[in-house]
FIBA-823016 format. One line per 8 residues: number of its first residue (from 1); their letters; for each residue x, y negated, z of N, C-alpha, C. Coordinates in steps of 0.02 Angstrom, whole numbers, plus 32768, in hexadecimal, padded with zeros to 4 digits. Example, Ala and Ser with C-alpha at 12.3 -4.5 7.8 and 13.67 -1.06 7.14 Angstrom:
<atoms>
1 = as = 8294/811C/8186/8267/80E1/8186/8294/80A5/8186 ~ 8282/8070/8162/82AC/8035/8165/8285/7FFE/818A
</atoms>
This chain:
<atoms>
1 = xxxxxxxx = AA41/1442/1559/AA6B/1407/1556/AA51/13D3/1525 ~ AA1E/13EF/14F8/A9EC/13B7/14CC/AA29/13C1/1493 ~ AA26/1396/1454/AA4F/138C/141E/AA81/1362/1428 ~ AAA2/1368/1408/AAF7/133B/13FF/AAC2/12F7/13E5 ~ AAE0/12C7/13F9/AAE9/128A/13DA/AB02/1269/13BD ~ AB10/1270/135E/AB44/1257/133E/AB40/121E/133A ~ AB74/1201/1322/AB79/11A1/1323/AB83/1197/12D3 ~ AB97/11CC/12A6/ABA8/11CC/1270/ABC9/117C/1253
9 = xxxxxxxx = AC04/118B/1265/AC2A/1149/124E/AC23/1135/120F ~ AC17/1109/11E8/AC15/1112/11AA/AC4D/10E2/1175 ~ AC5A/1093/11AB/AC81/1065/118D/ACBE/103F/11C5 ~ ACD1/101E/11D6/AD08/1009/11F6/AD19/0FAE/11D7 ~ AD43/0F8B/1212/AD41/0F4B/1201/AD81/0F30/1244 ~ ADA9/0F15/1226/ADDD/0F0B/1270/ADCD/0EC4/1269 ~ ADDB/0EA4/12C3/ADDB/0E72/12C4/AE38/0E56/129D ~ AE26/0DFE/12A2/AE5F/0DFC/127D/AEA6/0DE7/12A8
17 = xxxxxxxx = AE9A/0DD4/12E8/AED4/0DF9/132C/AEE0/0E3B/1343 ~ AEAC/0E8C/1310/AEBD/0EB6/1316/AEA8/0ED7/136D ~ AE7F/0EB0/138F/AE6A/0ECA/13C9/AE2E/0EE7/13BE ~ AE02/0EE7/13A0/ADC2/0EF6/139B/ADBE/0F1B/1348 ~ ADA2/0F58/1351/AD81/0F8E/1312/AD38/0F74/1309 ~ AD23/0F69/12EE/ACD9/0F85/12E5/ACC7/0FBC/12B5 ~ ACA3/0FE4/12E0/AC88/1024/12B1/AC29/101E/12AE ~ AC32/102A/126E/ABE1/1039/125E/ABD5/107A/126F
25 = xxxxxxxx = AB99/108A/1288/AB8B/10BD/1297/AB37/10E9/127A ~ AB42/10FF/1241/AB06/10F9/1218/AAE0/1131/1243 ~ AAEA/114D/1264/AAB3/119E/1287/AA8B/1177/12CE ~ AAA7/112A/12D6/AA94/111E/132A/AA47/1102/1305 ~ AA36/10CC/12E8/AA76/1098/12C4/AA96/105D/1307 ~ AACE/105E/12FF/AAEA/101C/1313/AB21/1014/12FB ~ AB4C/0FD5/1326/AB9A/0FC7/130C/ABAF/0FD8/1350 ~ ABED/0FE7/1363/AC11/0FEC/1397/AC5B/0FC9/1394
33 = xxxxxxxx = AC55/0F9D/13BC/ACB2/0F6F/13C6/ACD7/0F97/13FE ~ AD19/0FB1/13E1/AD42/0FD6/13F4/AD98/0FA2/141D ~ AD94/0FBE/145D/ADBF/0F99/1470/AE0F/0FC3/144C ~ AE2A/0F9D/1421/AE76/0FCE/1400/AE9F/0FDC/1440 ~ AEA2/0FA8/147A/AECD/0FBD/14AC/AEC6/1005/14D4 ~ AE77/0FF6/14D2/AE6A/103B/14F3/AE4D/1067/14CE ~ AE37/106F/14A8/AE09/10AD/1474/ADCD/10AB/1486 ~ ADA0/1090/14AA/AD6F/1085/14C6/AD2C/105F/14C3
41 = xxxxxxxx = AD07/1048/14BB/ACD1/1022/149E/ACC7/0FE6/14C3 ~ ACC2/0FB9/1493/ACCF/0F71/14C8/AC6C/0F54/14D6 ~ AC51/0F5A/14A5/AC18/0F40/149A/ABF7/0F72/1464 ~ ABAA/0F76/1452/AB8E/0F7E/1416/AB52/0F5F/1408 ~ AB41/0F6E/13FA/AAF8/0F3D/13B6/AAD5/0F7A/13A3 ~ AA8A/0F87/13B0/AA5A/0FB0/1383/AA49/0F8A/132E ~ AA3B/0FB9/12FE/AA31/0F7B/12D6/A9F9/0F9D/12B2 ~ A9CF/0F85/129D/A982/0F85/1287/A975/0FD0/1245
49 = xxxxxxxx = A9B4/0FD8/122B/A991/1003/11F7/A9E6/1030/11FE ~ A9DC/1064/11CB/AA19/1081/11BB/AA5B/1064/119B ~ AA81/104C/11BA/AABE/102C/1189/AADE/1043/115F ~ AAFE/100A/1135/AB33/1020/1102/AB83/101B/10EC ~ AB67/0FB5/110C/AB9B/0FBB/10F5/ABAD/0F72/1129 ~ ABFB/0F63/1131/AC16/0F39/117C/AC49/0F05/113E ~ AC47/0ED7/117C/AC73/0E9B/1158/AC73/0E61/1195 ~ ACBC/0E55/11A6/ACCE/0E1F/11CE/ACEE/0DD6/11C0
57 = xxxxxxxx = ACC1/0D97/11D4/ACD9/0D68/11AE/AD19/0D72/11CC ~ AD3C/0D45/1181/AD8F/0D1C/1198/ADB2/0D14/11CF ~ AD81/0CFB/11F9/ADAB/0CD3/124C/AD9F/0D17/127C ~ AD5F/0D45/1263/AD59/0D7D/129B/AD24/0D69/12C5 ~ ACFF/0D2E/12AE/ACCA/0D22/12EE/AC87/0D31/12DA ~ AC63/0D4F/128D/AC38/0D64/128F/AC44/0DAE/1261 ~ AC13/0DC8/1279/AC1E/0E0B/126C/ABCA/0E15/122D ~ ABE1/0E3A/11FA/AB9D/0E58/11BA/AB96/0E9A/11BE
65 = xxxxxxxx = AB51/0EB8/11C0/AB59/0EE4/11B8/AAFB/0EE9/118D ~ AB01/0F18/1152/AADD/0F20/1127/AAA9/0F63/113D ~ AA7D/0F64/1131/AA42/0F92/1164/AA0E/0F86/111A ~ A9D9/0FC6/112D/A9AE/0FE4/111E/A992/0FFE/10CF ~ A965/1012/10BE/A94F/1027/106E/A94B/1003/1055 ~ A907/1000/1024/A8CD/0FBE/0FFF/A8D1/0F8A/101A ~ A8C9/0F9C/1064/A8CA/0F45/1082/A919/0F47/1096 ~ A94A/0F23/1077/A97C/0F24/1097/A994/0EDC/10CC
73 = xxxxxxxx = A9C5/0EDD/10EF/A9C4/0EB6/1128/AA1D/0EA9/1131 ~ AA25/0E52/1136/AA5E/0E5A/113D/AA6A/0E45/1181 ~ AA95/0E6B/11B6/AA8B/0E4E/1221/AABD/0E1E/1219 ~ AAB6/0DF3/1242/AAEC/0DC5/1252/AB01/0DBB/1291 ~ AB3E/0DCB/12B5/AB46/0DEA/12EA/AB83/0DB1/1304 ~ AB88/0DA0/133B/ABC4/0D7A/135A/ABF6/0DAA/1365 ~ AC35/0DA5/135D/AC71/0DCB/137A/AC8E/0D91/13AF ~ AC99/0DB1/13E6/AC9E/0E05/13E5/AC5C/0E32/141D
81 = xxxxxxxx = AC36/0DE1/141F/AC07/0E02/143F/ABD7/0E31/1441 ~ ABC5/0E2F/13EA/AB97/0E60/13D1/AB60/0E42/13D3 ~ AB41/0E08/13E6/AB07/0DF7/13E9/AAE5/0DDF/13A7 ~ AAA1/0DED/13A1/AA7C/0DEA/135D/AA73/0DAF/133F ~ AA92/0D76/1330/AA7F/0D3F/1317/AA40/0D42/12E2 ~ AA57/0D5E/12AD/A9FD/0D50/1289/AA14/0D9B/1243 ~ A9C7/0D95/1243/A9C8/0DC2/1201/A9B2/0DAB/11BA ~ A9E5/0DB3/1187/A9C2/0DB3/114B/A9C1/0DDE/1124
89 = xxxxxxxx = A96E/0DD8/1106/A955/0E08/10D5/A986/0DFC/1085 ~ A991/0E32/106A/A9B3/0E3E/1038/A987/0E5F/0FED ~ A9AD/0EA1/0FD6/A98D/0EB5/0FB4/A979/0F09/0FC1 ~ A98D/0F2B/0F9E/A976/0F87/0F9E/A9AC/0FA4/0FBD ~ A9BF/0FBA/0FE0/AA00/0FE5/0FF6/AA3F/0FA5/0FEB ~ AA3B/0F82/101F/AA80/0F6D/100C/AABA/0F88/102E ~ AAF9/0FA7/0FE7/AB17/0FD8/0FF2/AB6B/0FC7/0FFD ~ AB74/0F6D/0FFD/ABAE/0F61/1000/ABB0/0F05/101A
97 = xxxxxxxx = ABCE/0EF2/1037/ABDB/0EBA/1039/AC13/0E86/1042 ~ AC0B/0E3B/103B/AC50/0E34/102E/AC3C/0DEE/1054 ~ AC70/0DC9/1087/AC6A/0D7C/10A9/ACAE/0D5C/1077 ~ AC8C/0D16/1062/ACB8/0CE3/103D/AD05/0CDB/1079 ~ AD1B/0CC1/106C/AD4C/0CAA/10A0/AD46/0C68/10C0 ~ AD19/0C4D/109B/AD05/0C0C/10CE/ACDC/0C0B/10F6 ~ ACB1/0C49/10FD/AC90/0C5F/1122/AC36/0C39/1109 ~ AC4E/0C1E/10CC/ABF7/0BFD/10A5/ABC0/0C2F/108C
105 = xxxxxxxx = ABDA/0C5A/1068/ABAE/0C9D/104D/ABB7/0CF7/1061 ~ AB7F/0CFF/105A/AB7E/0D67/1057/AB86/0D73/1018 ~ ABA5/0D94/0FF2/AB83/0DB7/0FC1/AB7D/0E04/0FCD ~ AB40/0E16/0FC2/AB18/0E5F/0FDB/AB0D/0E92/0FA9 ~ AB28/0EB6/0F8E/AB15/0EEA/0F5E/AAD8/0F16/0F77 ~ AABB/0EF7/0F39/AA68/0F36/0F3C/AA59/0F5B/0F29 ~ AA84/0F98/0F2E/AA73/0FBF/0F17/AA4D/0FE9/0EE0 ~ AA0C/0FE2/0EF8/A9C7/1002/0EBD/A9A2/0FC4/0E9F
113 = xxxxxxxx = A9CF/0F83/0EAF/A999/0F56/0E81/A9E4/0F43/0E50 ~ AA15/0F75/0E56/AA42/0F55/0E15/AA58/0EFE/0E1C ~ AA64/0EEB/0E4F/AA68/0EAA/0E4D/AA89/0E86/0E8C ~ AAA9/0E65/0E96/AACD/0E41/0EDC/AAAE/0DFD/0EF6 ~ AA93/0E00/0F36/AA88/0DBC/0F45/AABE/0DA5/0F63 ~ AAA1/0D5A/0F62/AAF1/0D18/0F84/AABB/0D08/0FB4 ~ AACC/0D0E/0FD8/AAA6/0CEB/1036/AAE0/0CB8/1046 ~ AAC7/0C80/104D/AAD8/0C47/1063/AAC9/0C4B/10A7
121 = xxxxxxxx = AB0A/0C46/10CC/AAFE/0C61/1127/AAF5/0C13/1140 ~ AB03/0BDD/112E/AAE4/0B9C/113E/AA8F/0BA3/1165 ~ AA7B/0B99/111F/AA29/0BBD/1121/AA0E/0BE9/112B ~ AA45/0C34/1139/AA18/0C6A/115E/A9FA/0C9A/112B ~ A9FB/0C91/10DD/A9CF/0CB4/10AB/AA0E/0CBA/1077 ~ A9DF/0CD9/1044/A9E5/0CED/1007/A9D6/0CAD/0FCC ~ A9F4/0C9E/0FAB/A9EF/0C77/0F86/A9F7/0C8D/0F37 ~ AA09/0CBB/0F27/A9F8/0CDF/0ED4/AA33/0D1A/0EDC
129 = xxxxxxxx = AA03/0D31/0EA3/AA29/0D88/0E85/AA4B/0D88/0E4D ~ AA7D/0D97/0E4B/AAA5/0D9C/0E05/AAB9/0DE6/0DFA ~ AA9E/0DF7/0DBB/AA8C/0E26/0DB9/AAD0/0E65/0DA4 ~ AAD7/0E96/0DAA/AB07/0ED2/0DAE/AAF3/0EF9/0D81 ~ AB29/0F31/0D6C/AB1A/0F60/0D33/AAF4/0F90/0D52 ~ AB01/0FBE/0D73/AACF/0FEE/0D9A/AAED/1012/0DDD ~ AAD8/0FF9/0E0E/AADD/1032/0E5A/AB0E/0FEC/0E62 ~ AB13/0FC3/0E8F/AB4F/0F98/0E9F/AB5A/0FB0/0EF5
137 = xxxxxxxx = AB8D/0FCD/0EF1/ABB0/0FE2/0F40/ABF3/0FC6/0F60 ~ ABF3/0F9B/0F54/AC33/0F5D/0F5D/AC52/0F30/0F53 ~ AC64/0EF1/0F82/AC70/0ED8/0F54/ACBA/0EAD/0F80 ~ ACDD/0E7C/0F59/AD08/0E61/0F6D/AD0E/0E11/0F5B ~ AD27/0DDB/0F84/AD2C/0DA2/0F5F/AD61/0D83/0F63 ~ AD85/0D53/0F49/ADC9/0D55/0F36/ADCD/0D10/0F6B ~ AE17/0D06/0F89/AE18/0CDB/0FAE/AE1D/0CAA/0F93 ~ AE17/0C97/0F65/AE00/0C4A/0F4B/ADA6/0C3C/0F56
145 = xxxxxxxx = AD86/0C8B/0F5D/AD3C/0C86/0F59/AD1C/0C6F/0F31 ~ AD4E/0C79/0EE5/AD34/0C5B/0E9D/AD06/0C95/0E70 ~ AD28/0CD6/0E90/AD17/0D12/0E79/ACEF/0D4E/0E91 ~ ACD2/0D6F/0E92/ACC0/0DAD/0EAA/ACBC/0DFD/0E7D ~ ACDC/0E25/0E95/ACE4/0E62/0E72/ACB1/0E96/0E99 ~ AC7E/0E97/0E72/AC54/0EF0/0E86/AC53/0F22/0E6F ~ AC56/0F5A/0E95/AC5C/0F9E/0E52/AC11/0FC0/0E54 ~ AC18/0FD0/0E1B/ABD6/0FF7/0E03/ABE6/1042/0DF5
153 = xxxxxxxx = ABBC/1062/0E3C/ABA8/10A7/0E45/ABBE/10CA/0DFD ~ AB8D/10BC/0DCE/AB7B/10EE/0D96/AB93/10C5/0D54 ~ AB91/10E2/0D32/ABA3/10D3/0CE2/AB51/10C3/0CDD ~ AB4F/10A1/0C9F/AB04/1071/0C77/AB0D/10A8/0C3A ~ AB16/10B4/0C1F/AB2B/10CF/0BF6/AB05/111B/0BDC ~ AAEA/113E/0BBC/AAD1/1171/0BB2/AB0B/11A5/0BB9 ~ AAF3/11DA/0BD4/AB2B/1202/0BE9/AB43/124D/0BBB ~ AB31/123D/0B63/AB37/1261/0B3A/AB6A/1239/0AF6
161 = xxxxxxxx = AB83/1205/0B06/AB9F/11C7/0AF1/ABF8/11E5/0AF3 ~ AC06/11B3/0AB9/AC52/11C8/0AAE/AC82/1193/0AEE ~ AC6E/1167/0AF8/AC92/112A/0B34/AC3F/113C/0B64 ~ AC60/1157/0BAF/AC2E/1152/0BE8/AC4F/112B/0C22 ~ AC52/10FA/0C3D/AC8B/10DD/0C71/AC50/10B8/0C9F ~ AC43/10B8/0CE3/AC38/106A/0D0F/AC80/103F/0D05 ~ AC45/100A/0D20/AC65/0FC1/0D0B/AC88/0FAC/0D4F ~ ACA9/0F68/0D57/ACA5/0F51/0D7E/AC97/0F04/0D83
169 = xxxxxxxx = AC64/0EE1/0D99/AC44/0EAF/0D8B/AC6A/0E88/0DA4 ~ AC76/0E51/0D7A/ACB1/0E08/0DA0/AC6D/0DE1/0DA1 ~ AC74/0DA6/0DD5/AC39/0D6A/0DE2/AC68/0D40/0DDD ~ AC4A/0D03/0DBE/AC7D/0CBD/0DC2/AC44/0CAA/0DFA ~ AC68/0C89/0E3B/AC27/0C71/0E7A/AC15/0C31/0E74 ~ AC22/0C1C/0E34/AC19/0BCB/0E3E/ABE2/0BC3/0E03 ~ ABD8/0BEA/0DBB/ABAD/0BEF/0D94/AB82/0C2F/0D99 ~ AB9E/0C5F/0DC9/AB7F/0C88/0DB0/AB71/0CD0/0D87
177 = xxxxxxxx = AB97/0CB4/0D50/AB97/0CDC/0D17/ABC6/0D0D/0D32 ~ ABB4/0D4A/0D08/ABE6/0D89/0D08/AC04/0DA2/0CCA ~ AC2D/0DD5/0CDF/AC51/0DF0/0CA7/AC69/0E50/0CB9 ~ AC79/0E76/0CA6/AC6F/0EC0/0CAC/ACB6/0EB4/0C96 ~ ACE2/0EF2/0CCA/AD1B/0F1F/0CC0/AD26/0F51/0CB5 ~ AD06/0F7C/0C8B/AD04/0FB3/0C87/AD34/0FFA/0C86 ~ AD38/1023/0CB4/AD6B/104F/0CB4/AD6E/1077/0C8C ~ ADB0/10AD/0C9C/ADD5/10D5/0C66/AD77/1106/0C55
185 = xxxxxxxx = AD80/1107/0C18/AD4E/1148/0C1F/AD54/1171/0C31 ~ ACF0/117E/0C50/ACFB/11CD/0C79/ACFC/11A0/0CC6 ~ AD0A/1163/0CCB/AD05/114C/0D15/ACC0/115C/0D30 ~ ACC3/1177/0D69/AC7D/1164/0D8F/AC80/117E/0DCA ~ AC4E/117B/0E0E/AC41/1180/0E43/AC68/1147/0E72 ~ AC6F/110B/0E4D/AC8A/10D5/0E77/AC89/10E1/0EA1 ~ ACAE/10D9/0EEA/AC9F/10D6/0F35/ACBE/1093/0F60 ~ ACF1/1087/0F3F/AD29/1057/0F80/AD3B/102C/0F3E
193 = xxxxxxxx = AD4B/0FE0/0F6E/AD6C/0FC6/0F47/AD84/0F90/0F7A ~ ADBB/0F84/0F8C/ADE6/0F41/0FB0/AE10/0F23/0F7C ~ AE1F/0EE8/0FAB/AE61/0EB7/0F83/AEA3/0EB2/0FB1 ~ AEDB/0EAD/0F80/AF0D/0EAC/0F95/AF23/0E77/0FBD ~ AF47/0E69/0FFE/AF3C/0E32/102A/AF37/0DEF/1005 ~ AF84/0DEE/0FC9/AF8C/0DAB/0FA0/AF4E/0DA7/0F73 ~ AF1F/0DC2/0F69/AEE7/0DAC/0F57/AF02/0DA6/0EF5 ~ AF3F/0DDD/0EFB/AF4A/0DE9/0EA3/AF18/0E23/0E75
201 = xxxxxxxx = AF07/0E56/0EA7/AF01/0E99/0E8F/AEB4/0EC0/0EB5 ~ AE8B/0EC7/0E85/AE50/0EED/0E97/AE60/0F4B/0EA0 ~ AE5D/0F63/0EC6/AE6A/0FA5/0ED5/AE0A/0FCF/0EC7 ~ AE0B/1003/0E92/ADC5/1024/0EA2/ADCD/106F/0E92 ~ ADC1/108A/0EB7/ADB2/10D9/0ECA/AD88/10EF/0EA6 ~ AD82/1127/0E81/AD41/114B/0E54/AD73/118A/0E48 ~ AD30/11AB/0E1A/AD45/11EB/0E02/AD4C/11D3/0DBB ~ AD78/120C/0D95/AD91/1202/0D49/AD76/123A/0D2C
209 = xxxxxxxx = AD3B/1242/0D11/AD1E/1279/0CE7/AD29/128C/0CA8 ~ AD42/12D1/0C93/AD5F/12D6/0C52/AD2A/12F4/0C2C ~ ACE4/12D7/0C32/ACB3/12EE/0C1A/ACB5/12FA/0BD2 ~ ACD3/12EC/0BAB/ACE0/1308/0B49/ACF2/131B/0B50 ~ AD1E/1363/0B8A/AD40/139A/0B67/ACFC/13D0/0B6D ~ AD1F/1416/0B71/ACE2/144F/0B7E/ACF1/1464/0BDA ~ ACCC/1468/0BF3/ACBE/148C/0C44/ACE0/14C9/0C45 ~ AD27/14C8/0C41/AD45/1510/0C38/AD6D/1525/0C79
217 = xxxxxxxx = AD82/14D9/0C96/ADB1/1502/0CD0/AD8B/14BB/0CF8 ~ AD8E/14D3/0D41/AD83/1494/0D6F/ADC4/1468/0D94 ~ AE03/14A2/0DA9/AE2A/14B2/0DD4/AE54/146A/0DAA ~ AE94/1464/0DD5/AEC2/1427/0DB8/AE9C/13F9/0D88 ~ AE66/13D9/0DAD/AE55/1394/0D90/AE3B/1398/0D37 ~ AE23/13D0/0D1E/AE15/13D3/0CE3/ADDC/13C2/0CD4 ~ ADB4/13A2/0D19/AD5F/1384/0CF2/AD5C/135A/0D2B ~ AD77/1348/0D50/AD73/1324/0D85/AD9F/1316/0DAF
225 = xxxxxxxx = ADC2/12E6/0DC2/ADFF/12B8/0DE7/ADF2/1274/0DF9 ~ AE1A/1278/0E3F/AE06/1242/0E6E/AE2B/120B/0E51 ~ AE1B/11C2/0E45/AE51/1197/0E1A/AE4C/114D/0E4F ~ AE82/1125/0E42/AE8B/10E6/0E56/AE89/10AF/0E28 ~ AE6F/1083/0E21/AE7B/1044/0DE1/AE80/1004/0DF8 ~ AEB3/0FFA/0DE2/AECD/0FA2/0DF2/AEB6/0F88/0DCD ~ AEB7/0F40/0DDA/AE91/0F1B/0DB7/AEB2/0ED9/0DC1 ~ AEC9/0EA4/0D97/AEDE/0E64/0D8C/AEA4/0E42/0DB2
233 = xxxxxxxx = AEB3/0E1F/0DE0/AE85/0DF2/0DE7/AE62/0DC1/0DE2 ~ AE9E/0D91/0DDA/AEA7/0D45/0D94/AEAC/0D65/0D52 ~ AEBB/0D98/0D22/AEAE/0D9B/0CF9/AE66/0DC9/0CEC ~ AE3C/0DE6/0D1B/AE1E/0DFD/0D11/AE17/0E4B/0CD1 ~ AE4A/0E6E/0CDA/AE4F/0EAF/0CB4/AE76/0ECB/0CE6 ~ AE65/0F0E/0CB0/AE83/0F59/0CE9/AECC/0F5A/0CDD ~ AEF2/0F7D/0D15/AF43/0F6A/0D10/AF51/0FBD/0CF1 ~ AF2C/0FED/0D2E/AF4E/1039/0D28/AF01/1063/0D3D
241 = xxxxxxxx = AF07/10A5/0D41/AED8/10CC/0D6E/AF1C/1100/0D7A ~ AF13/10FA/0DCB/AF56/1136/0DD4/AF24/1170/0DEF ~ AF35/11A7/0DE4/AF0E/11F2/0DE5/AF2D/1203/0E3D ~ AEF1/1209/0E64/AF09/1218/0EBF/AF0C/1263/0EBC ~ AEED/1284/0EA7/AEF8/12EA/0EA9/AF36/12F6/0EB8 ~ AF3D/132E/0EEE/AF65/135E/0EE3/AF63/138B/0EB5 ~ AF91/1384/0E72/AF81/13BC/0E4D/AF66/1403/0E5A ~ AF80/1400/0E94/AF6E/1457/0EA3/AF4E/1471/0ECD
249 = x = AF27/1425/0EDB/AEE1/142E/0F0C/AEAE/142C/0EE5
</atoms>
């Protein structure tokens, strides 16, 4: 019967009338548009390298999706047709991405070069890197499109240190400049991060490591727990980290 053929889903993206899914599919590689009426596949797209990471502009009519290693690649795809409009080159693994709401810029997290480019979709390119604390795997931009929030994979930090935390990098998009949020200590393995619809509240997913105690018990969250952290968005600081475990898982 030969081997199974996985599609290995890896990311997801709804249109914004809710008729159309798009799923990345990092094992093909492609994207696949999913009809919601029927469960069924409306269209797909091959796309040049292994993907990472998906993002649909505003109105729903173009579709991002972030592809390959060293050479990384950002596709630019029509919805809901799927067709390849153009590719731009990026940086090392880009591992997260984010469309302005006016539909003017990308910003692309790069992963292994520690740094985010802004692609100006006017022109089709990359136009500069502003640089990240370390591993950047997401990112978000605020509907004014004044702001951008990325999280960083790993702590900078030496990992024999009394404070060990990743950050989370704020961008002002109009200068440039950045500024670091740094979580509860013991934060790390960033993974997810969205915004709340009103565009008040940064939501980010990580683990909470209680690395200064001693390795005595593993069980009920005593060296490791799944955590949530809000985040002010106009004020730019952390609100809470709420702890997701079942204690008694």
């Amino acid at each position: 019967h030969g081997a199974p053929k996985y599609l290995g889903p890896s990311a997801i993206a709804a249109s914004p009338d809710g008729t159309r899914l798009y799923a990345l599919c990092t094992d093909l590689p492609k994207v696949i548009a999913i009809d919601t009426a029927t469960g069924k596949a409306a269209a797909s797209a091959d796309l040049p390298a292994e993907p990472a990471a998906l993002s649909l502009s505003a109105d729903g009519k173009t579709l991002y999706a972030a592809c390959g290693g060293p050479e990384g690649i950002v596709c630019v795809l029509e919805s809901p047709s799927l067709k390849t409009v153009k590719e731009i080159r990026v940086g090392h693994t880009p591992s997260g991405i984010a469309a302005s709401g006016d539909g003017r810029f990308l910003y692309v997290c790069n992963r292994f070069n520690n740094d985010i480019s802004v692609v100006d979709l006017a022109a089709g390119k990359e136009t500069k890197k502003i640089p990240a604390v370390r591993e950047p795997v997401g990112a978000v931009v605020t509907p004014d499109g004044k702001t951008v929030f990325a999280i960083n994979h790993l702590p900078l930090a030496r990992a024999d240190g009394d404070v060990v935390t990743a950050h989370v990098t704020v961008i002002d998009t109009a200068s440039g400049q950045t500024s670091g949020i740094p979580l509860p200590n013991g934060s790390t393995g960033l993974r997810g991060i969205c915004m709340t619809p009103d565009g008040k509240h940064v939501l980010v997913t990580h683990i909470l490591a209680r690395f200064h105690l001693p390795t005595t018990q593993l069980e009920r969250g005593w060296q490791n727990t799944n955590a949530l952290t809000i985040i002010d968005a106009a004020g730019r600081k952390l609100v809470n980290t709420v702890l997701l475990d079942d204690v008694d898982l």
